[in-house]
N, C-alpha and C positions, 0 to 999 in steps of 0.2 A: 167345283160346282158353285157358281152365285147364289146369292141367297134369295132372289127372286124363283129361282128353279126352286130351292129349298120350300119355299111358302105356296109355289102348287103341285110341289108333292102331298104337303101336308094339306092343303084343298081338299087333294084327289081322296085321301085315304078319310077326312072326314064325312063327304058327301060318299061313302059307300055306300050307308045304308039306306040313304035317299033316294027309293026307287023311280022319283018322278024327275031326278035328272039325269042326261047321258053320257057318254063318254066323249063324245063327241065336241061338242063346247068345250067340254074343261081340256080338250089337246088342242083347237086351234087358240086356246086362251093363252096357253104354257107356249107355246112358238111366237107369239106376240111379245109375251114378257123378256124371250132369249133375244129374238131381235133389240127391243129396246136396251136390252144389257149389251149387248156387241158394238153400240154405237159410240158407247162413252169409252169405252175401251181403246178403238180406234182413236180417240180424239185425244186418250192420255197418252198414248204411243208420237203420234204426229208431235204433241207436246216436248214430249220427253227429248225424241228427232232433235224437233228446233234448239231445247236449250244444251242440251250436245256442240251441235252443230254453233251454235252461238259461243260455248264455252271455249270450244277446238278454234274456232276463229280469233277469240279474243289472245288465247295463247299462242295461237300462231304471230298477232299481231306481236304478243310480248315478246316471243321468242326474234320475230325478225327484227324489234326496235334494238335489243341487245347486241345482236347478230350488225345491225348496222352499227351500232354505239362502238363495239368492237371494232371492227372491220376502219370504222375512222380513228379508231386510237391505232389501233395497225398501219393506217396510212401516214397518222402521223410520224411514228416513230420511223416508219420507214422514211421518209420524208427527210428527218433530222438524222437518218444514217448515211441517204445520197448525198445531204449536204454536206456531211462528213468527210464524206467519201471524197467527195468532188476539192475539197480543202487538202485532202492527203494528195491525192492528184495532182491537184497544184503546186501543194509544198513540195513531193517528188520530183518534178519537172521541174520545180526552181534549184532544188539539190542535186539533180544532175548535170543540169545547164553547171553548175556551183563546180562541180567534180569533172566538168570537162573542159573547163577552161584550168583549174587547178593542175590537172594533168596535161593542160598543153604548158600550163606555165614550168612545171616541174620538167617536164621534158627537156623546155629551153634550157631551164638551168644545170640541168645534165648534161647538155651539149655544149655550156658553154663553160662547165667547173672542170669537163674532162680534160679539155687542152691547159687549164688551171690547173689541176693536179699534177700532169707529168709536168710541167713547167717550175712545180713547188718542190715534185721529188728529185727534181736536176738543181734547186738550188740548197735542197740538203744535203744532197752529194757535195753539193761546191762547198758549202761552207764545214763539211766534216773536213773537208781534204785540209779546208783552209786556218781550220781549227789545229788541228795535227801540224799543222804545217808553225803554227804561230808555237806552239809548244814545244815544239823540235827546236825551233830558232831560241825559245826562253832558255829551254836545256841546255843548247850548244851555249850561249850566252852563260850559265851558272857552270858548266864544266869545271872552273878554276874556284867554284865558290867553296866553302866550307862553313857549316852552323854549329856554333858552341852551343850546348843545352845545358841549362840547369847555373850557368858562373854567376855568380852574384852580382847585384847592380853595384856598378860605379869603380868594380875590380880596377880596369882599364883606365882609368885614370881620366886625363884632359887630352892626351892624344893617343888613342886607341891602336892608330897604325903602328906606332913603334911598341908601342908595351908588347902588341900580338906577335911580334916580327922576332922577340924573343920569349914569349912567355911559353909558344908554341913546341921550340925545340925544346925545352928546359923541363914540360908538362910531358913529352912523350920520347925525353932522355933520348933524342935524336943524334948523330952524328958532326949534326951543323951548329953554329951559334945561335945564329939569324936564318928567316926563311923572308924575301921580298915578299912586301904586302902590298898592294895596289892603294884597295880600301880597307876601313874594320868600321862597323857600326852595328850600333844597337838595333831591334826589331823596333818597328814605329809602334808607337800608342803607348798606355798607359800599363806597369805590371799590374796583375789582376790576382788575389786573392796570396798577396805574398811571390808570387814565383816570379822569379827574374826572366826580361824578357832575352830570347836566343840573340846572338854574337853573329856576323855575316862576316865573313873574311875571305876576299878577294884575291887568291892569291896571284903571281904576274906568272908562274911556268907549271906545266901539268904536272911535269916529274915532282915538284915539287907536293903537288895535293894528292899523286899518288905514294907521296913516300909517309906523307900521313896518317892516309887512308889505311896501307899498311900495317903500320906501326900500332893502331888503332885494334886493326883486328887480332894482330898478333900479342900487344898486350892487354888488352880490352879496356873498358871506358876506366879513364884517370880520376885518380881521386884528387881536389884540390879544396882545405879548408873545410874538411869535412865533408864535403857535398862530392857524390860523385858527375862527372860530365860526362855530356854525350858529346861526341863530334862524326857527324853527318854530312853527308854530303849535301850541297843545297837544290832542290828537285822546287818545282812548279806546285801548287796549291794542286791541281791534276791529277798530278802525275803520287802527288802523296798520298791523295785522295784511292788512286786506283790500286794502287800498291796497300793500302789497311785493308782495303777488301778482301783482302789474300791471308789476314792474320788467323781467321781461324782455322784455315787449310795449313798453314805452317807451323803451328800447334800443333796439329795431327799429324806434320809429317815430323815432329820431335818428338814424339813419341812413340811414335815407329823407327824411330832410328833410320831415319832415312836423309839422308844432305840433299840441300837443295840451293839455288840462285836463282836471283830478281833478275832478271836482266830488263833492257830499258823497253820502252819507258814501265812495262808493268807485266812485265812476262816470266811465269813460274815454271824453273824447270826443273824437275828430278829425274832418277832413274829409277824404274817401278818394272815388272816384270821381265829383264833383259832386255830393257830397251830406254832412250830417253824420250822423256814425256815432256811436253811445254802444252800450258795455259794460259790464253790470255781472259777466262772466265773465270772469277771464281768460284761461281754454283758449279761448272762442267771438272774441274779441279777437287770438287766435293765429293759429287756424286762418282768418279771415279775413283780416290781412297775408299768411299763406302763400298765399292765392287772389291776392294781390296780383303774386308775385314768380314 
């Protein structure tokens, strides 16, 4: 209730006892005073409307300048991610173009190393055969050789051929005086740490370097001057080479009690389960004692 209504109620109830006025007056007075209170009312409403409506706008304003602000940092970055893109793009396409020409070039050179390659393995073939073939011919060439180990320098005096031609029967209490010597000479170079370097002796007839060879195995290495000698057959740097590979398999096979022979140029043979066994490996000569044991 306004406080106009308020102030002709309280009118009404003071003019009661006032018999000389009516009821009449004092209600079209109270409907005057309601009206003029409804008017301001409406006008603070309208008001109110507007700065509503003024605030909602102003924030819509806010909210779409952000909304834009946004929306252009959006475009930017997106912007800076097509050109990105557009970069990777390009770099892919120059690195493919890159990888297809590399792949024609690789092609070629597969097409052209394939008739290279078997042409490489026909001349490894050639030159094993030719290898083998040149160490065959050095062997047949040292057949008649023989290598004193261990004789001290300068034994042999100023002519080595004739000292050998008797020192040799006389060293392994032969049947002969003299054994023909072709050549005798020292090994080249310098002795090294003391040891004398080996004796090469040339003999002129095989009977004769197998009657040594013999004599050798049947009395084993000669003693001369304290020192004992070896006397060896003369074999290829190769062929020597291929035959120590076999030393630790022939250790095991003496220990087994088992005989065995070198034969040329580097081939191990025993007899191992009832049957004869040859090696020309010595890992496959290993591994086959270890199936033994």
């Amino acid at each position: 209730m306004s406080k106009q209504s308020k102030r002709a109620i309280k009118g009404q109830d003071a003019s009661e006892g006032n018999s000389f006025l009516s009821a009449t007056p004092i209600t079209g007075s109270a409907n005057s005073n309601a009206t003029s209170e409804a008017t301001p009312s409406v006008s603070m409403t309208e008001a109110l409307l507007k700065s509503i409506s003024a605030a909602v706008a102003e924030e819509g304003k806010r909210i779409l300048l952000s909304v834009n602000e946004s929306f252009g940092k959006l475009e930017a970055k997106v912007d800076n991610m097509m050109k990105r893109i557009d970069d990777i793009a390009v770099t892919t396409a120059a690195l493919a173009t890159r990888q297809a020409e590399a792949e024609t070039r690789i092609s070629h050179l597969e097409d052209g190393i394939a008739p290279i390659k078997k042409h490489l393995d026909s001349l490894l073939i050639t030159n094993k055969e030719l290898r083998d073939k040149v160490i065959e011919l050095e062997c047949r060439q040292r057949r008649k050789n023989i290598r004193i180990l261990n004789l001290k320098e300068s034994t042999e005096g100023n002519d080595p051929t004739v000292f050998f031609e008797a020192f040799i029967p006389k060293l392994l209490q032969l049947p002969v005086t003299t054994i023909p010597i072709d050549r005798a000479h020292r090994g080249f170079g310098i002795p090294e740490d003391g040891r004398p370097r080996a004796v090469v002796l040339k003999l002129q007839r095989s009977r004769d370097v197998a009657m040594v060879m013999s004599a050798v195995k049947r009395q084993g290495n000669p003693q001369h001057e304290g020192r004992t000698l070896r006397l060896v057959p003369d074999t290829p740097p190769e062929v020597r080479a291929a035959r120590r590979a076999f030393n630790t398999v022939c250790a095991e096979l003496i220990k087994l009690d088992i005989r065995f022979r070198m034969a040329y140029p580097a081939i191990l043979s025993f007899k191992a389960n009832g049957g004869q066994k040859s090696f020309k490996d010595p890992n496959k000569a290993e591994a086959f004692l270890s199936s033994l044991t």
